[in-house]
N, C-alpha and C positions, 0 to 999 in steps of 0.2 A: 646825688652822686654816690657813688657806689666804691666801697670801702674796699680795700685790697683783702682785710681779714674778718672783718665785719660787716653784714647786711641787715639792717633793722633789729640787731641787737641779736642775732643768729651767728655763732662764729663759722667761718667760712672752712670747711674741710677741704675742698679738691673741687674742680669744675669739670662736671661730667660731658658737654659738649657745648655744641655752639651753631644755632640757624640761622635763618635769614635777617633777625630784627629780636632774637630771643638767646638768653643761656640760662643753661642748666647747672646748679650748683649741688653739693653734695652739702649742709649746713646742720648744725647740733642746736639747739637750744641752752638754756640756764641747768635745765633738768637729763641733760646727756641724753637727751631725746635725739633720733637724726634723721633727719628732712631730706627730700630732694626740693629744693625752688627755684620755680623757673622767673624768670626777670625778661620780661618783654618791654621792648623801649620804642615811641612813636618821635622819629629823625625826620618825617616827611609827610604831607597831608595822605598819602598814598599808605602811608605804613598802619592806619587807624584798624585795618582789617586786619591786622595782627593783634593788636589790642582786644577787638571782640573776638578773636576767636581763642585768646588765652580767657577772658570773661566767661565764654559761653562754655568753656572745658569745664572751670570750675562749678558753673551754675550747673551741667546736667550730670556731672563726679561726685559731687557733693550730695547727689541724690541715690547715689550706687553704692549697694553694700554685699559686694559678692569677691569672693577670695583670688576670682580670674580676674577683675576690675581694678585696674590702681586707683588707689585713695584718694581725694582731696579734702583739705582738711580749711583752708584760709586764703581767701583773696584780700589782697592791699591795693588799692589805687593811688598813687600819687599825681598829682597836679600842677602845673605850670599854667599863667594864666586863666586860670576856671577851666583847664581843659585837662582832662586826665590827659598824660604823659607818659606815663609809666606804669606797668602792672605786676604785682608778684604773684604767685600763687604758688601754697605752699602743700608738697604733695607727698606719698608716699615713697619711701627711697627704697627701690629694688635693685638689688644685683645680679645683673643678667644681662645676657645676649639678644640680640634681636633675632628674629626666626628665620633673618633672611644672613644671618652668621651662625645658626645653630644650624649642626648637622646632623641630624639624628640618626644612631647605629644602625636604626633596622626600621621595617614597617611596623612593629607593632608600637615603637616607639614614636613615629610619627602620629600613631591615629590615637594614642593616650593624647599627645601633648595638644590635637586636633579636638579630641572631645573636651580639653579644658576649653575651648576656645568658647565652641558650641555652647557649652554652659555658662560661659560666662556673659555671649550674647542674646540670648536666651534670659538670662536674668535682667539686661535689659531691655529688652521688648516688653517683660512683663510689669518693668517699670515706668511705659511707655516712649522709648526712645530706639533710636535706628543709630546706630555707627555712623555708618554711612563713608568710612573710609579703612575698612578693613583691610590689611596685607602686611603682608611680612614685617615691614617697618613699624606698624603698632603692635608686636605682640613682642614680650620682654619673657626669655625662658631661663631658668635660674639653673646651676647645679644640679639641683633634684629634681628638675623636670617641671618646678610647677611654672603655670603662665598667669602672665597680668596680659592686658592689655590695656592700651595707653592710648591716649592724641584722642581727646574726645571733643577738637575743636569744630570738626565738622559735624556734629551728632545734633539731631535734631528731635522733635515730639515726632511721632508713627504717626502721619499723613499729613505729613509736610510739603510743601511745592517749593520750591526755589526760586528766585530768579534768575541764580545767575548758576552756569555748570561747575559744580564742586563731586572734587573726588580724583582717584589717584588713576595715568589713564590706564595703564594694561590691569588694572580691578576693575574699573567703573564700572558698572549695572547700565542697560539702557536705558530706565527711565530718570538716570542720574545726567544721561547727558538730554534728553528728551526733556527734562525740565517736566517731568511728571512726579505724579503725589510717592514718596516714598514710605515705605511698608519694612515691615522684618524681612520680605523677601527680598527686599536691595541689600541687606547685612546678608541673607543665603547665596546670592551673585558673586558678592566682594569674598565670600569664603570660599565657596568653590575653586576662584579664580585664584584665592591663596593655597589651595591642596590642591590645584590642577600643576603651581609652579612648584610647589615640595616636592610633588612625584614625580617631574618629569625639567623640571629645570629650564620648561619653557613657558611663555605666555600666552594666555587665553585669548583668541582676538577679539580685541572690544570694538566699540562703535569709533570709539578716538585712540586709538594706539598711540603710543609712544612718540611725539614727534610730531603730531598731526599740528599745522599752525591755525592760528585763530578758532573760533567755535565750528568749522567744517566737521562733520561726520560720517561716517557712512555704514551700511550694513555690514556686520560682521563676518568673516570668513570661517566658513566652518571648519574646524580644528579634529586630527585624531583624537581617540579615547587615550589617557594613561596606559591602558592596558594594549593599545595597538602601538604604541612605542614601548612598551616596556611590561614582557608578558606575566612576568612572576606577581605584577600587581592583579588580585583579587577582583575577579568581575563585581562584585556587589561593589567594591572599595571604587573602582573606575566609573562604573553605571551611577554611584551618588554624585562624584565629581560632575561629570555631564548634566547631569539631570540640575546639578544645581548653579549650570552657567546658561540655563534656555533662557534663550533670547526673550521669549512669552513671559509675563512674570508669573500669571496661574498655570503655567506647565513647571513650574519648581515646586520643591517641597516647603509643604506650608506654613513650618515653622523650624525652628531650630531645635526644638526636643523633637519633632520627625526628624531632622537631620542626625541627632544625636541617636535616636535607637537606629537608622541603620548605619550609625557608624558603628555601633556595638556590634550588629552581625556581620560587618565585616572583618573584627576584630576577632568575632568568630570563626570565621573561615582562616583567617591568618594562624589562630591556634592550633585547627584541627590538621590544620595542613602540616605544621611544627611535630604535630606527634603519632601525622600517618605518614608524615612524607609526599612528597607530590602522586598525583594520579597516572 
């Protein structure tokens, strides 16, 4: 049972939110150390997939040591009848906004906070693991700009199959609803699909949009460029977005450090244009 001021000998500071079968607490230690820990609690035989996928955050976090990656530092299981019950895991505490409440001034401030992304996915692929549910609501932007990203309960080893369709719907990758082998190039889909909705505030159409019931899907609708809704976007900046929502998964770019150097010369183009002015 879970203490109004105290958790496992963590004094309780403030409760950061609250999901389906989980909360988020803001907690200090003995050592004025401060935590964020999450508390996942299994109410119904149905709820056990919350349980593994706060397990499976910590087992592939705990393997991440990159400065765009939030931390995980201890899982606790607790028990009821020989049955784990309860989960804690105790993580880095970041203060920030999510990216789908950050508003960034300008474009060049969007493709900084876009390259932390990159690099931080990017550090895991070389760690061998896929996201697998990148967008707005896992990435945490602080004051100064810098990013974590978070929710690494979908993340899996780099050529994984599924069985069952996991992922958020207007991100999803195709072969995330296809129930095919996932690649770094499913975390290049889900990112795309997060800078196609930064630049233009609307959603890439997936194979399950938004609303679709049960496992039904169907072929996606082709979508304008960023830059045919909205011209002051940078053809290089627009042309990477697209290219990294193709429906094919070898017609995207092959990794996220190719993502990342043309996100640099797009960032280029956004400078030179700052100091000639438009053409």
């Amino acid at each position: 049972m879970v203490r109004a001021q105290e958790i496992l000998g963590y004094e309780v500071l403030a409760r950061l939110g609250k999901g389906a079968r989980s909360t988020i607490y803001a907690v200090q230690d003995k050592h004025n150390q401060v935590y964020a820990l999450k508390h996942v609690m299994k109410n119904k035989p149905k709820d056990a997939r919350f349980l593994e996928q706060a397990i499976l955050e910590h087992r592939v976090a705990s393997k991440l040591n990159h400065p765009c990656l939030r931390q995980s530092y201890k899982l606790i299981k607790q028990k009821h009848l020989l049955r784990v019950s309860e989960v804690f895991v105790l993580m880095e505490l970041v203060d920030g906004v999510t990216l789908e409440q950050y508003v960034p001034p300008d474009l060049p401030s969007l493709c900084q906070v876009c390259g932390q992304i990159a690099d931080g996915l990017e550090s895991m692929h070389k760690n061998g693991f896929v996201h697998a549910d990148m967008k707005p609501n896992n990435v945490l932007v602080t004051d100064d700009k810098r990013v974590k990203i978070i929710d690494f309960g979908q993340s899996c080893a780099i050529g994984t199959v599924k069985q069952r369709i996991q992922g958020t719907p207007d991100y999803i990758a195709p072969e995330q609803v296809q129930r095919k082998t996932l690649t770094p190039r499913t975390d290049v889909f889900n990112f795309g699909a997060t800078m196609y909705w930064l630049l233009t505030r609307r959603h890439i159409p997936t194979m399950i949009p938004k609303g679709t019931k049960g496992i039904e899907y169907r072929e996606a609708e082709p979508a304008p460029s960023p830059r045919a809704l909205h011209p002051e976007i940078p053809e290089a900046l627009s042309a990477l977005v697209m290219d990294c929502v193709e429906q094919v998964v070898k017609e995207r770019p092959e990794s996220m450090a190719r993502v990342r150097d043309r996100l640099d010369l797009a960032m280029g183009q956004l400078q030179r244009r700052e100091t000639q002015g438009p053409a």
